[in-house]
C-alpha positions as CSV (number, residue, x, y, z in Angstrom):
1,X,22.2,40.8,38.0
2,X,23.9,38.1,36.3
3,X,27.0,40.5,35.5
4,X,27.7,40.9,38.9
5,X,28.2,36.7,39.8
6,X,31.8,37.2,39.7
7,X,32.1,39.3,43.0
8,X,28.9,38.0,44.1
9,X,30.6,34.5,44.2
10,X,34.4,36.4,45.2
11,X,32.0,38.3,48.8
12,X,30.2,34.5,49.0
13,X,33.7,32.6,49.5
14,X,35.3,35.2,51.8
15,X,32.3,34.4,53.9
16,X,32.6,30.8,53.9
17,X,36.6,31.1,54.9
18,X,35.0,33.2,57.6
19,X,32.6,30.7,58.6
20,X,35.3,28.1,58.5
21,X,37.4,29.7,60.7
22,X,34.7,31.1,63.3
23,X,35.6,28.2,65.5
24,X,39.6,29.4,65.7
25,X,39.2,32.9,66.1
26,X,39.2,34.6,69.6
27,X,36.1,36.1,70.7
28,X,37.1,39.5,70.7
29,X,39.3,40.2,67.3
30,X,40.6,42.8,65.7
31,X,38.5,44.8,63.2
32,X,39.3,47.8,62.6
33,X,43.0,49.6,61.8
34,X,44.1,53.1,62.6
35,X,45.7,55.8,60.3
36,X,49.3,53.9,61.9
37,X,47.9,50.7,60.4
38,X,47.7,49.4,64.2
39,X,44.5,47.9,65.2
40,X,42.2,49.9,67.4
41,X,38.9,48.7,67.4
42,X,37.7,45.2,68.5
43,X,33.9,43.3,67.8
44,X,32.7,39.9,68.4
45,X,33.8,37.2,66.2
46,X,30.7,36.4,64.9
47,X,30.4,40.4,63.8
48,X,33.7,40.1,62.0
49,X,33.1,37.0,60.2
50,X,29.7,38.5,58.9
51,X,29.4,42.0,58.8
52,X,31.9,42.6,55.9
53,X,30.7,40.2,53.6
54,X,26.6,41.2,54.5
55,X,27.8,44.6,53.3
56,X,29.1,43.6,50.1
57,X,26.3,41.6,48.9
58,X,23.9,44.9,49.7
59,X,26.7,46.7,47.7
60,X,26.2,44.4,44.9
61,X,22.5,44.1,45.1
62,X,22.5,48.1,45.0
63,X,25.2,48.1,42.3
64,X,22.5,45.4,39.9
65,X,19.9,48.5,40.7
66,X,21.4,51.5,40.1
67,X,21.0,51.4,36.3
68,X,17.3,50.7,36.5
69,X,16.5,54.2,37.9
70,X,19.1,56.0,36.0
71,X,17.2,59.4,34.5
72,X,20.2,58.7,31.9
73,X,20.1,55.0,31.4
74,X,20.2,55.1,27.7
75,X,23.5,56.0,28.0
76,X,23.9,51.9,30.5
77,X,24.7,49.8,27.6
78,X,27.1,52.1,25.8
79,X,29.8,51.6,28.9
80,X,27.8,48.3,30.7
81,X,31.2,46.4,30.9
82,X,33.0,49.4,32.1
83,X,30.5,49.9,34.9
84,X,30.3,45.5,35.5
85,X,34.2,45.6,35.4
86,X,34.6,48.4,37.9
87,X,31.4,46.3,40.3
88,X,33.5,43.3,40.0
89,X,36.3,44.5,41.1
90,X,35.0,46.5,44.2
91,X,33.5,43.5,45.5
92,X,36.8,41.0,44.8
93,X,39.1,43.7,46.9
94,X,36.2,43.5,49.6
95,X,36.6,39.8,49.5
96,X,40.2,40.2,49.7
97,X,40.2,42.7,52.6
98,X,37.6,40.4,54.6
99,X,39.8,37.0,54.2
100,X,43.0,39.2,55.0
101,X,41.1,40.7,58.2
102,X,40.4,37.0,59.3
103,X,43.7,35.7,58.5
104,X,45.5,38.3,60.7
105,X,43.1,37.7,63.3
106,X,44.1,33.8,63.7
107,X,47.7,34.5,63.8
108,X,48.4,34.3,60.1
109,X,51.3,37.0,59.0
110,X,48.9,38.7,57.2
111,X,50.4,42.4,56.3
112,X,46.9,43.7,56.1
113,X,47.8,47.4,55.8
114,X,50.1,46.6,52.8
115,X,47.0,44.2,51.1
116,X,44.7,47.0,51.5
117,X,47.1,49.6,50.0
118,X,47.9,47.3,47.1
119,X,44.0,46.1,46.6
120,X,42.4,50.3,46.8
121,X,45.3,51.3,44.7
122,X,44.7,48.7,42.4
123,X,41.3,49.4,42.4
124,X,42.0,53.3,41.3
125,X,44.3,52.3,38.8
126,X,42.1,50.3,37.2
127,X,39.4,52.8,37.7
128,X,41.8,55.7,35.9
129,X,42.1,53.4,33.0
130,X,38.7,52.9,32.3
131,X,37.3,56.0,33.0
132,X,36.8,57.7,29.2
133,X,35.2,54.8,28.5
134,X,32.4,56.0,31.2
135,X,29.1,58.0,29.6
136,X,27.3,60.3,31.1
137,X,25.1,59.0,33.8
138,X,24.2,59.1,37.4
139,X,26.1,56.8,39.6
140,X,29.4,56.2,38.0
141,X,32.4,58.5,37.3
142,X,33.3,62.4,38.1
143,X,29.3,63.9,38.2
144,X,29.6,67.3,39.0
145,X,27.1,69.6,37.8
146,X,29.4,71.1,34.4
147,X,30.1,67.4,34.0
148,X,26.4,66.4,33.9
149,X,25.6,69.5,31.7
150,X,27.6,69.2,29.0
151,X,28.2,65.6,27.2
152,X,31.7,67.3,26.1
153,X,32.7,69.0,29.6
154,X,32.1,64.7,31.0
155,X,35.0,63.6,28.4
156,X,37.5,66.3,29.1
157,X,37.0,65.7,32.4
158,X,37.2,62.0,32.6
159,X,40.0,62.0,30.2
160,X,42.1,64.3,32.8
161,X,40.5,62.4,35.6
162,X,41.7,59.2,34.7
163,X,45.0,60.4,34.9
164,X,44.7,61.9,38.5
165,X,43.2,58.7,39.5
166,X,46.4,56.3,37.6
167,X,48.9,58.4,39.5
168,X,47.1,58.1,42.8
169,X,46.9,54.7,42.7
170,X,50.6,53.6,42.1
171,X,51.2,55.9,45.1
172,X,49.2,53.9,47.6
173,X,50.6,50.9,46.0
174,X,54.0,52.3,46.2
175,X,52.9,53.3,49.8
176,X,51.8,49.5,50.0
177,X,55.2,48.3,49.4
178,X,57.7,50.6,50.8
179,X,55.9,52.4,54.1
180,X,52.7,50.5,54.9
181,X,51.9,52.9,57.9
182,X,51.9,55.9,55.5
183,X,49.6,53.8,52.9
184,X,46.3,55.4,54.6
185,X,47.4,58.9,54.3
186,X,48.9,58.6,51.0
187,X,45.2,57.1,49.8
188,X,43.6,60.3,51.3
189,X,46.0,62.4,49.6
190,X,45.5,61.3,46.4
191,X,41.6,60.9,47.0
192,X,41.4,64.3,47.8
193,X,44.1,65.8,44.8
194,X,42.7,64.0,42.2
195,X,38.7,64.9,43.3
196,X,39.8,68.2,43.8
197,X,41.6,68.4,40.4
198,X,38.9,66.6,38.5
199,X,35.9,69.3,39.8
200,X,37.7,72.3,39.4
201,X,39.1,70.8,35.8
202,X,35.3,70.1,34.8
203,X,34.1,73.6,35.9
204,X,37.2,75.0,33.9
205,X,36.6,72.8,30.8
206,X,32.1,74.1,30.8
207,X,33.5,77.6,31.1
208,X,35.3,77.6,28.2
209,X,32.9,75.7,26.3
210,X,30.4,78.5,27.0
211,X,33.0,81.2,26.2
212,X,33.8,79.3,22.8
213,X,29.9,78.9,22.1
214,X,29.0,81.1,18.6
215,X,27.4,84.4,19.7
216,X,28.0,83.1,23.1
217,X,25.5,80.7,23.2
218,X,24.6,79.7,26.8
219,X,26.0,82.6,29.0
């Protein structure tokens, strides 16, 4: 649990600037954005000060259990910093989303649409780059079922991955920057390409693995 603090402590300060600035906000804020980055959903301020952060510290309680139940948590320590890194910085771009949602909502010019473009993107990037450090497991990284069968199928896959998942992330931070309204559908896009990409690459890669298997072997 103790490798998770960081964003523990990142979710834990976003609350307090919420609980600081309960008093300013309006009773009905903004708190939710539409594919036009225009708000169109409203709650209570006292819902949008705490439901965001509540969420990220069961996130981060989840994240600390996931490895304990892993069927394939021998694998945990051989990519634990990978898998802390990536926790970490799910929970700071919460953090950063929550403050930014609060800030808007007292008036602040917060470009919120172009801080979450720039914080998911961010986020992807950072996950491209570290995914062949990833090992085979459960919870983290591209599990499909030729991924989880074949220990060599997971680093071809994560290797290509990696890349879908780099490229997709400078878009939405491009996005970010230069059209925030089209930053949403941009992050879909690239969601969906690089998934799509990285399952029907990991199927690909286990096919030819079997067809390159002496005396076939496998089929």
């Amino acid at each position: 649990m103790r490798r998770i603090i960081p964003g523990i402590i990142a979710i834990l300060v976003a609350l307090a600037f919420g609980i600081w600035a309960l008093p300013e906000l309006p009773a009905e804020v903004a708190s939710h954005w539409g594919l036009d980055g225009e708000p169109d959903g409203w709650s209570s301020r006292t819902t949008a000060v705490f439901v965001l952060p509540l969420i990220g510290l069961g996130i981060a309680a989840l994240l600390a259990f996931l490895p304990r139940i892993d069927p394939r948590r021998t694998n945990f320590e051989l990519h634990a910093g990978t898998y802390w890194l990536v926790a970490n910085a799910s929970l700071i771009v919460i953090s950063v989303i929550h403050v930014g949602m609060i800030g808007y909502n007292l008036g602040w010019p917060v470009p919120l649409t172009r801080i979450v473009a720039i914080g998911v993107g961010g986020l992807f990037v950072l996950i491209g780059n570290v995914m062949t450090r990833m090992r085979p497991n459960w919870f983290m990284g591209i599990r499909t079922p030729w991924t989880l069968s074949s220990d060599v199928v997971w680093r071809r896959t994560h290797r290509v991955g990696g890349y879908g998942f780099v490229i997709g992330g400078v878009l939405v931070i491009l996005a970010g920057f230069l059209r925030p309204s089209w930053a949403t559908w941009v992050m879909i896009a690239s969601v969906g390409v690089a998934a799509l990409a990285a399952i029907v690459y990991s199927y690909v890669a286990w096919r030819d693995e079997r067809e390159s298997a002496p005396n076939g072997a496998g089929q």
